[in-house]
C-alpha positions as CSV (number, residue, x, y, z in Angstrom):
1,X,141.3,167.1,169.2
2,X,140.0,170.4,168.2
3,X,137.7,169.3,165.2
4,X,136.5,166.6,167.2
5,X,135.4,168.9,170.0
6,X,133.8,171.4,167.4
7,X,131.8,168.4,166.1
8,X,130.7,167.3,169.4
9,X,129.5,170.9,170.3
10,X,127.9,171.1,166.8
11,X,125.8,167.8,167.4
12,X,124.6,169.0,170.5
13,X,123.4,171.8,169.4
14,X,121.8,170.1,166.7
15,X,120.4,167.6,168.7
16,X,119.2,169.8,171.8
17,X,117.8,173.2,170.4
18,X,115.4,173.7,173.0
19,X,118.1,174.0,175.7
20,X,120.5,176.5,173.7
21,X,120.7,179.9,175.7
22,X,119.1,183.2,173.6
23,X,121.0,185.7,173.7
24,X,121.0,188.7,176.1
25,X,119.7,191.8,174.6
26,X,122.0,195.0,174.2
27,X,121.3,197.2,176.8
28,X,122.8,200.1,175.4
29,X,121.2,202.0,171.9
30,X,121.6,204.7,169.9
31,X,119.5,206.9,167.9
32,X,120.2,210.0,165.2
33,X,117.9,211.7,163.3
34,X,116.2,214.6,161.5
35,X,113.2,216.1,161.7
36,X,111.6,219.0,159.1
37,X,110.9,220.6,162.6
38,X,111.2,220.6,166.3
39,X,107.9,220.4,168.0
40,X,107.7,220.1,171.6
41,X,104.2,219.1,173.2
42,X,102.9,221.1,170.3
43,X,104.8,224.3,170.4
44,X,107.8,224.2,168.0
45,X,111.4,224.9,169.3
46,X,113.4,225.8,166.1
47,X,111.2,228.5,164.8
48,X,109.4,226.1,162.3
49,X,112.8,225.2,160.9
50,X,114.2,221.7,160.8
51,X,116.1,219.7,163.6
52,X,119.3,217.0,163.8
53,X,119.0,215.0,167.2
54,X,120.2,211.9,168.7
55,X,120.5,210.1,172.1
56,X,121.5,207.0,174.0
57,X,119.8,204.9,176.4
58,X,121.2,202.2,178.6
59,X,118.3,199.5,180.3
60,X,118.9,197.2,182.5
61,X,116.6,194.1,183.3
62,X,115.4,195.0,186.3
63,X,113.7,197.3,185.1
64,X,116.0,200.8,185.6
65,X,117.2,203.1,182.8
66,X,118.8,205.7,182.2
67,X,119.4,208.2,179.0
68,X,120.1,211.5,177.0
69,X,118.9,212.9,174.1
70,X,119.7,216.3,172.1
71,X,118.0,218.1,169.8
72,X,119.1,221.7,168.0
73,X,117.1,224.6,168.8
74,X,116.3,228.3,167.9
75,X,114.2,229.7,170.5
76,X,116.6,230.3,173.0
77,X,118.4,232.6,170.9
78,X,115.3,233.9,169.2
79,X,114.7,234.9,172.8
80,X,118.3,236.8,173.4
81,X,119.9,233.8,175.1
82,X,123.0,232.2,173.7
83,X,122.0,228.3,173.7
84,X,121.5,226.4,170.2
85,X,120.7,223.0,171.9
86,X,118.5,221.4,174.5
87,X,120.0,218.5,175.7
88,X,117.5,216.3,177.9
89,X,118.8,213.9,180.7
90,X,116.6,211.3,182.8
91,X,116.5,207.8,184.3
92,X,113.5,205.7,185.6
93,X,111.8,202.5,185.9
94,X,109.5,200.6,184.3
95,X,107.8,197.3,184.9
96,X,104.5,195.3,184.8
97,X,102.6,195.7,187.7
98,X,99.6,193.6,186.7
99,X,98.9,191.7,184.0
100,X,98.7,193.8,181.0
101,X,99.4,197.2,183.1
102,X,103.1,198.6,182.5
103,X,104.1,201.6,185.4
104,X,107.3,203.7,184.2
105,X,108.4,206.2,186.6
106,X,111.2,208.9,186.5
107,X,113.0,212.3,186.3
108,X,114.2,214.5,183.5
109,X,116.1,216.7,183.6
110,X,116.5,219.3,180.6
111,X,119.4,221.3,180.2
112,X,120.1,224.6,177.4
113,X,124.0,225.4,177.8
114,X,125.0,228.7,177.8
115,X,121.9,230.2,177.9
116,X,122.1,233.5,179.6
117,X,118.9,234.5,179.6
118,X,117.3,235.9,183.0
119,X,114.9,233.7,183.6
120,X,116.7,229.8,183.7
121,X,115.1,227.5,181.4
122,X,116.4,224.9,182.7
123,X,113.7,222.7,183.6
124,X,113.3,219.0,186.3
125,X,110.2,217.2,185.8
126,X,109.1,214.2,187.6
127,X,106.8,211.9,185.9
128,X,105.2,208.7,186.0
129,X,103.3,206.7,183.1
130,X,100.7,204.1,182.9
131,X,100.4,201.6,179.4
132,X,97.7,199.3,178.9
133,X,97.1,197.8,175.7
134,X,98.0,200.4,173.0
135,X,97.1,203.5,175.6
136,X,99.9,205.2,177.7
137,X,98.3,208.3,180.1
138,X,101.7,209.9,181.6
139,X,101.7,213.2,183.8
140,X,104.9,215.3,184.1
141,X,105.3,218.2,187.3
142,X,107.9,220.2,187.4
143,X,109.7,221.1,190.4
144,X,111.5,223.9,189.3
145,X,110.3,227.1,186.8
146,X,108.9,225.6,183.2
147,X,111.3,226.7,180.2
148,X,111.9,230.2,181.2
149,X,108.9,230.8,182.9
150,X,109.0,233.2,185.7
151,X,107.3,232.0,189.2
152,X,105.8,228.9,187.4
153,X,107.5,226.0,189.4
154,X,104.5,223.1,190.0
155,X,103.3,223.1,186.6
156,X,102.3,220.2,185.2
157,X,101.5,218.2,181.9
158,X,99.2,215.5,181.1
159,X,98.6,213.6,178.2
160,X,97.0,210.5,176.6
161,X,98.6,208.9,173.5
162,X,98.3,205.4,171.9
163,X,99.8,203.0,169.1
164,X,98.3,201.1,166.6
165,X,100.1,198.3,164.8
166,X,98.7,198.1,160.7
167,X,100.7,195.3,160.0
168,X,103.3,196.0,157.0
169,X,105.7,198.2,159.6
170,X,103.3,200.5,159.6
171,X,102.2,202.2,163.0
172,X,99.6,204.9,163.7
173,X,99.6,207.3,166.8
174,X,97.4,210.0,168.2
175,X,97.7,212.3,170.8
176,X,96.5,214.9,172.9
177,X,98.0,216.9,176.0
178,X,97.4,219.6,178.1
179,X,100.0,221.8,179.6
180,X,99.0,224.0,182.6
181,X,101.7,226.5,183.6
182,X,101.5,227.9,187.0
183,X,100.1,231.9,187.4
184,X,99.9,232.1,183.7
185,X,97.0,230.8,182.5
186,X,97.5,232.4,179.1
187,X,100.3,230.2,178.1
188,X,98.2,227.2,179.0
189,X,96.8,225.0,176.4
190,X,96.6,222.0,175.0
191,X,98.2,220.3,171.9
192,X,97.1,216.9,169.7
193,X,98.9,215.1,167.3
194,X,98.5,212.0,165.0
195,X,101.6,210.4,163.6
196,X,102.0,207.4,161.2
197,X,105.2,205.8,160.6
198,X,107.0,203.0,159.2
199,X,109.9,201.3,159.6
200,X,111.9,200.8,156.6
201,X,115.1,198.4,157.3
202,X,115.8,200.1,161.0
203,X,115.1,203.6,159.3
204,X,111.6,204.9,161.1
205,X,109.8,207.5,158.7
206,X,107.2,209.4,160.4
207,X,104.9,211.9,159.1
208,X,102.6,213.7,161.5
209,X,100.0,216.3,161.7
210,X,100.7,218.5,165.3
211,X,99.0,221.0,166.3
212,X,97.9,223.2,169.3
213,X,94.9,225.9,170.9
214,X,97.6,228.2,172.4
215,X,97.3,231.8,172.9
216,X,99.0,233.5,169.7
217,X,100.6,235.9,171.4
218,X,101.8,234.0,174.1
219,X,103.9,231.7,171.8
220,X,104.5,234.3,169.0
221,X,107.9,234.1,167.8
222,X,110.1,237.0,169.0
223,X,111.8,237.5,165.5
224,X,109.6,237.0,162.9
225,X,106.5,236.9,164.8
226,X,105.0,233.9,163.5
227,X,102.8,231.6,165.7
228,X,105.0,228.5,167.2
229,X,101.9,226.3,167.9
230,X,100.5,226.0,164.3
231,X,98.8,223.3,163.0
232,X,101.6,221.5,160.7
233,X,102.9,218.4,158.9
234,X,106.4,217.5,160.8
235,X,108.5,214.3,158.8
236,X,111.3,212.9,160.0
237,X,113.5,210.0,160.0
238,X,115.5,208.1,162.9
239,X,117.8,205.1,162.9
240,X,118.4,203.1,166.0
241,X,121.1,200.7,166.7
């Protein structure tokens, strides 16, 4: 009774393809990977050194999320803190709101454990994003001090980035950004990027040229002195599952 069942179910959906259910996408992914450095909205935060990070992400079809990501990091140290990771924490929602036009609002929260350092760097944004076409404009504001910065609570980032599909797997992505941080207007500035990737079998290679205007001094490394917001090539390579 068994095989006959099997045979009947088989014919069926043989017979009827177009009423077979697709399957529900995983809501839940993962992602790990390395990076030749860590550069955040232009500045890098591993003292031009390289990077292993990772984070999960849980979406559900309404529209909500919810995720983490981590990244190692140098600067808090570099700084006379005790924290070798940044560890980034947010949830949103994102949905069409007209035809074309994608809105995805949130919080993040970013975290350093251990940091001991006088000034918290720990850091809440709220932010909200608009995606038409290949263009996304987002703006961040924080509601708490930016990264360690004393008395800088309100400040705020905007940028405008895009993607390109070449065909082949290949995608191509510039940016630009401006970070304004409240009463200090000489560790404002603005950063620009332009990334090309590809994906290679679920592995993404990236390659991309970053770069920033920032005041030298301002983001001068504390232990070697070196400039963090130098024009560089940064490569890396994530796998998501």
């Amino acid at each position: 009774m068994k095989f006959s069942s099997s045979l009947i179910v088989l014919a069926l959906s043989a017979a009827l393809p177009a009423f077979a259910q697709e399957a529900t996408p995983d809501p839940l992914s993962f992602n790990v990977g390395v990076v030749s450095e860590y550069r955040y909205r232009g500045i890098s935060q591993t003292r031009l050194k390289p990077a292993v990070q990772g984070g999960i992400d849980y979406a559900l079809p309404n529209g909500f999320y919810i995720g983490t990501w981590a990244s190692t990091i140098k600067w808090i140290k570099d700084g006379g803190g005790d924290s070798e990771a940044e560890v980034d924490v947010y949830g949103g929602y994102k949905a069409e709101v007209a035809p074309g036009l994608t809105m995805d609002v949130g919080l993040l929260q970013y975290y350093y454990p251990s940091h001991k350092l006088a000034v918290s760097p720990n850091t809440l944004e709220v932010y909200g994003a608009l995606t038409y076409g290949p263009v996304t404009a987002k703006y961040s504001h924080s509601t708490t001090n930016l990264f360690g910065f004393a008395d800088s609570k309100n400040s705020s980032y905007f940028d405008v980035s895009a993607s390109f599909d070449l065909g082949d797997g290949l995608m191509l992505s510039p940016h630009v950004g401006h970070q304004t941080v409240k009463r200090n207007a000489a560790a404002s500035y603005t950063d620009y990027s332009l990334t090309l990737s590809k994906d290679f079998s679920g592995f993404l290679v990236s390659g991309a040229v970053i770069g920033t205007d920032a005041d030298k001094t301002a983001y001068a490394n504390p232990v070697n002195g070196k400039f963090m917001g130098k024009t560089m090539l940064v490569v890396g390579v994530k796998k998501t599952f």
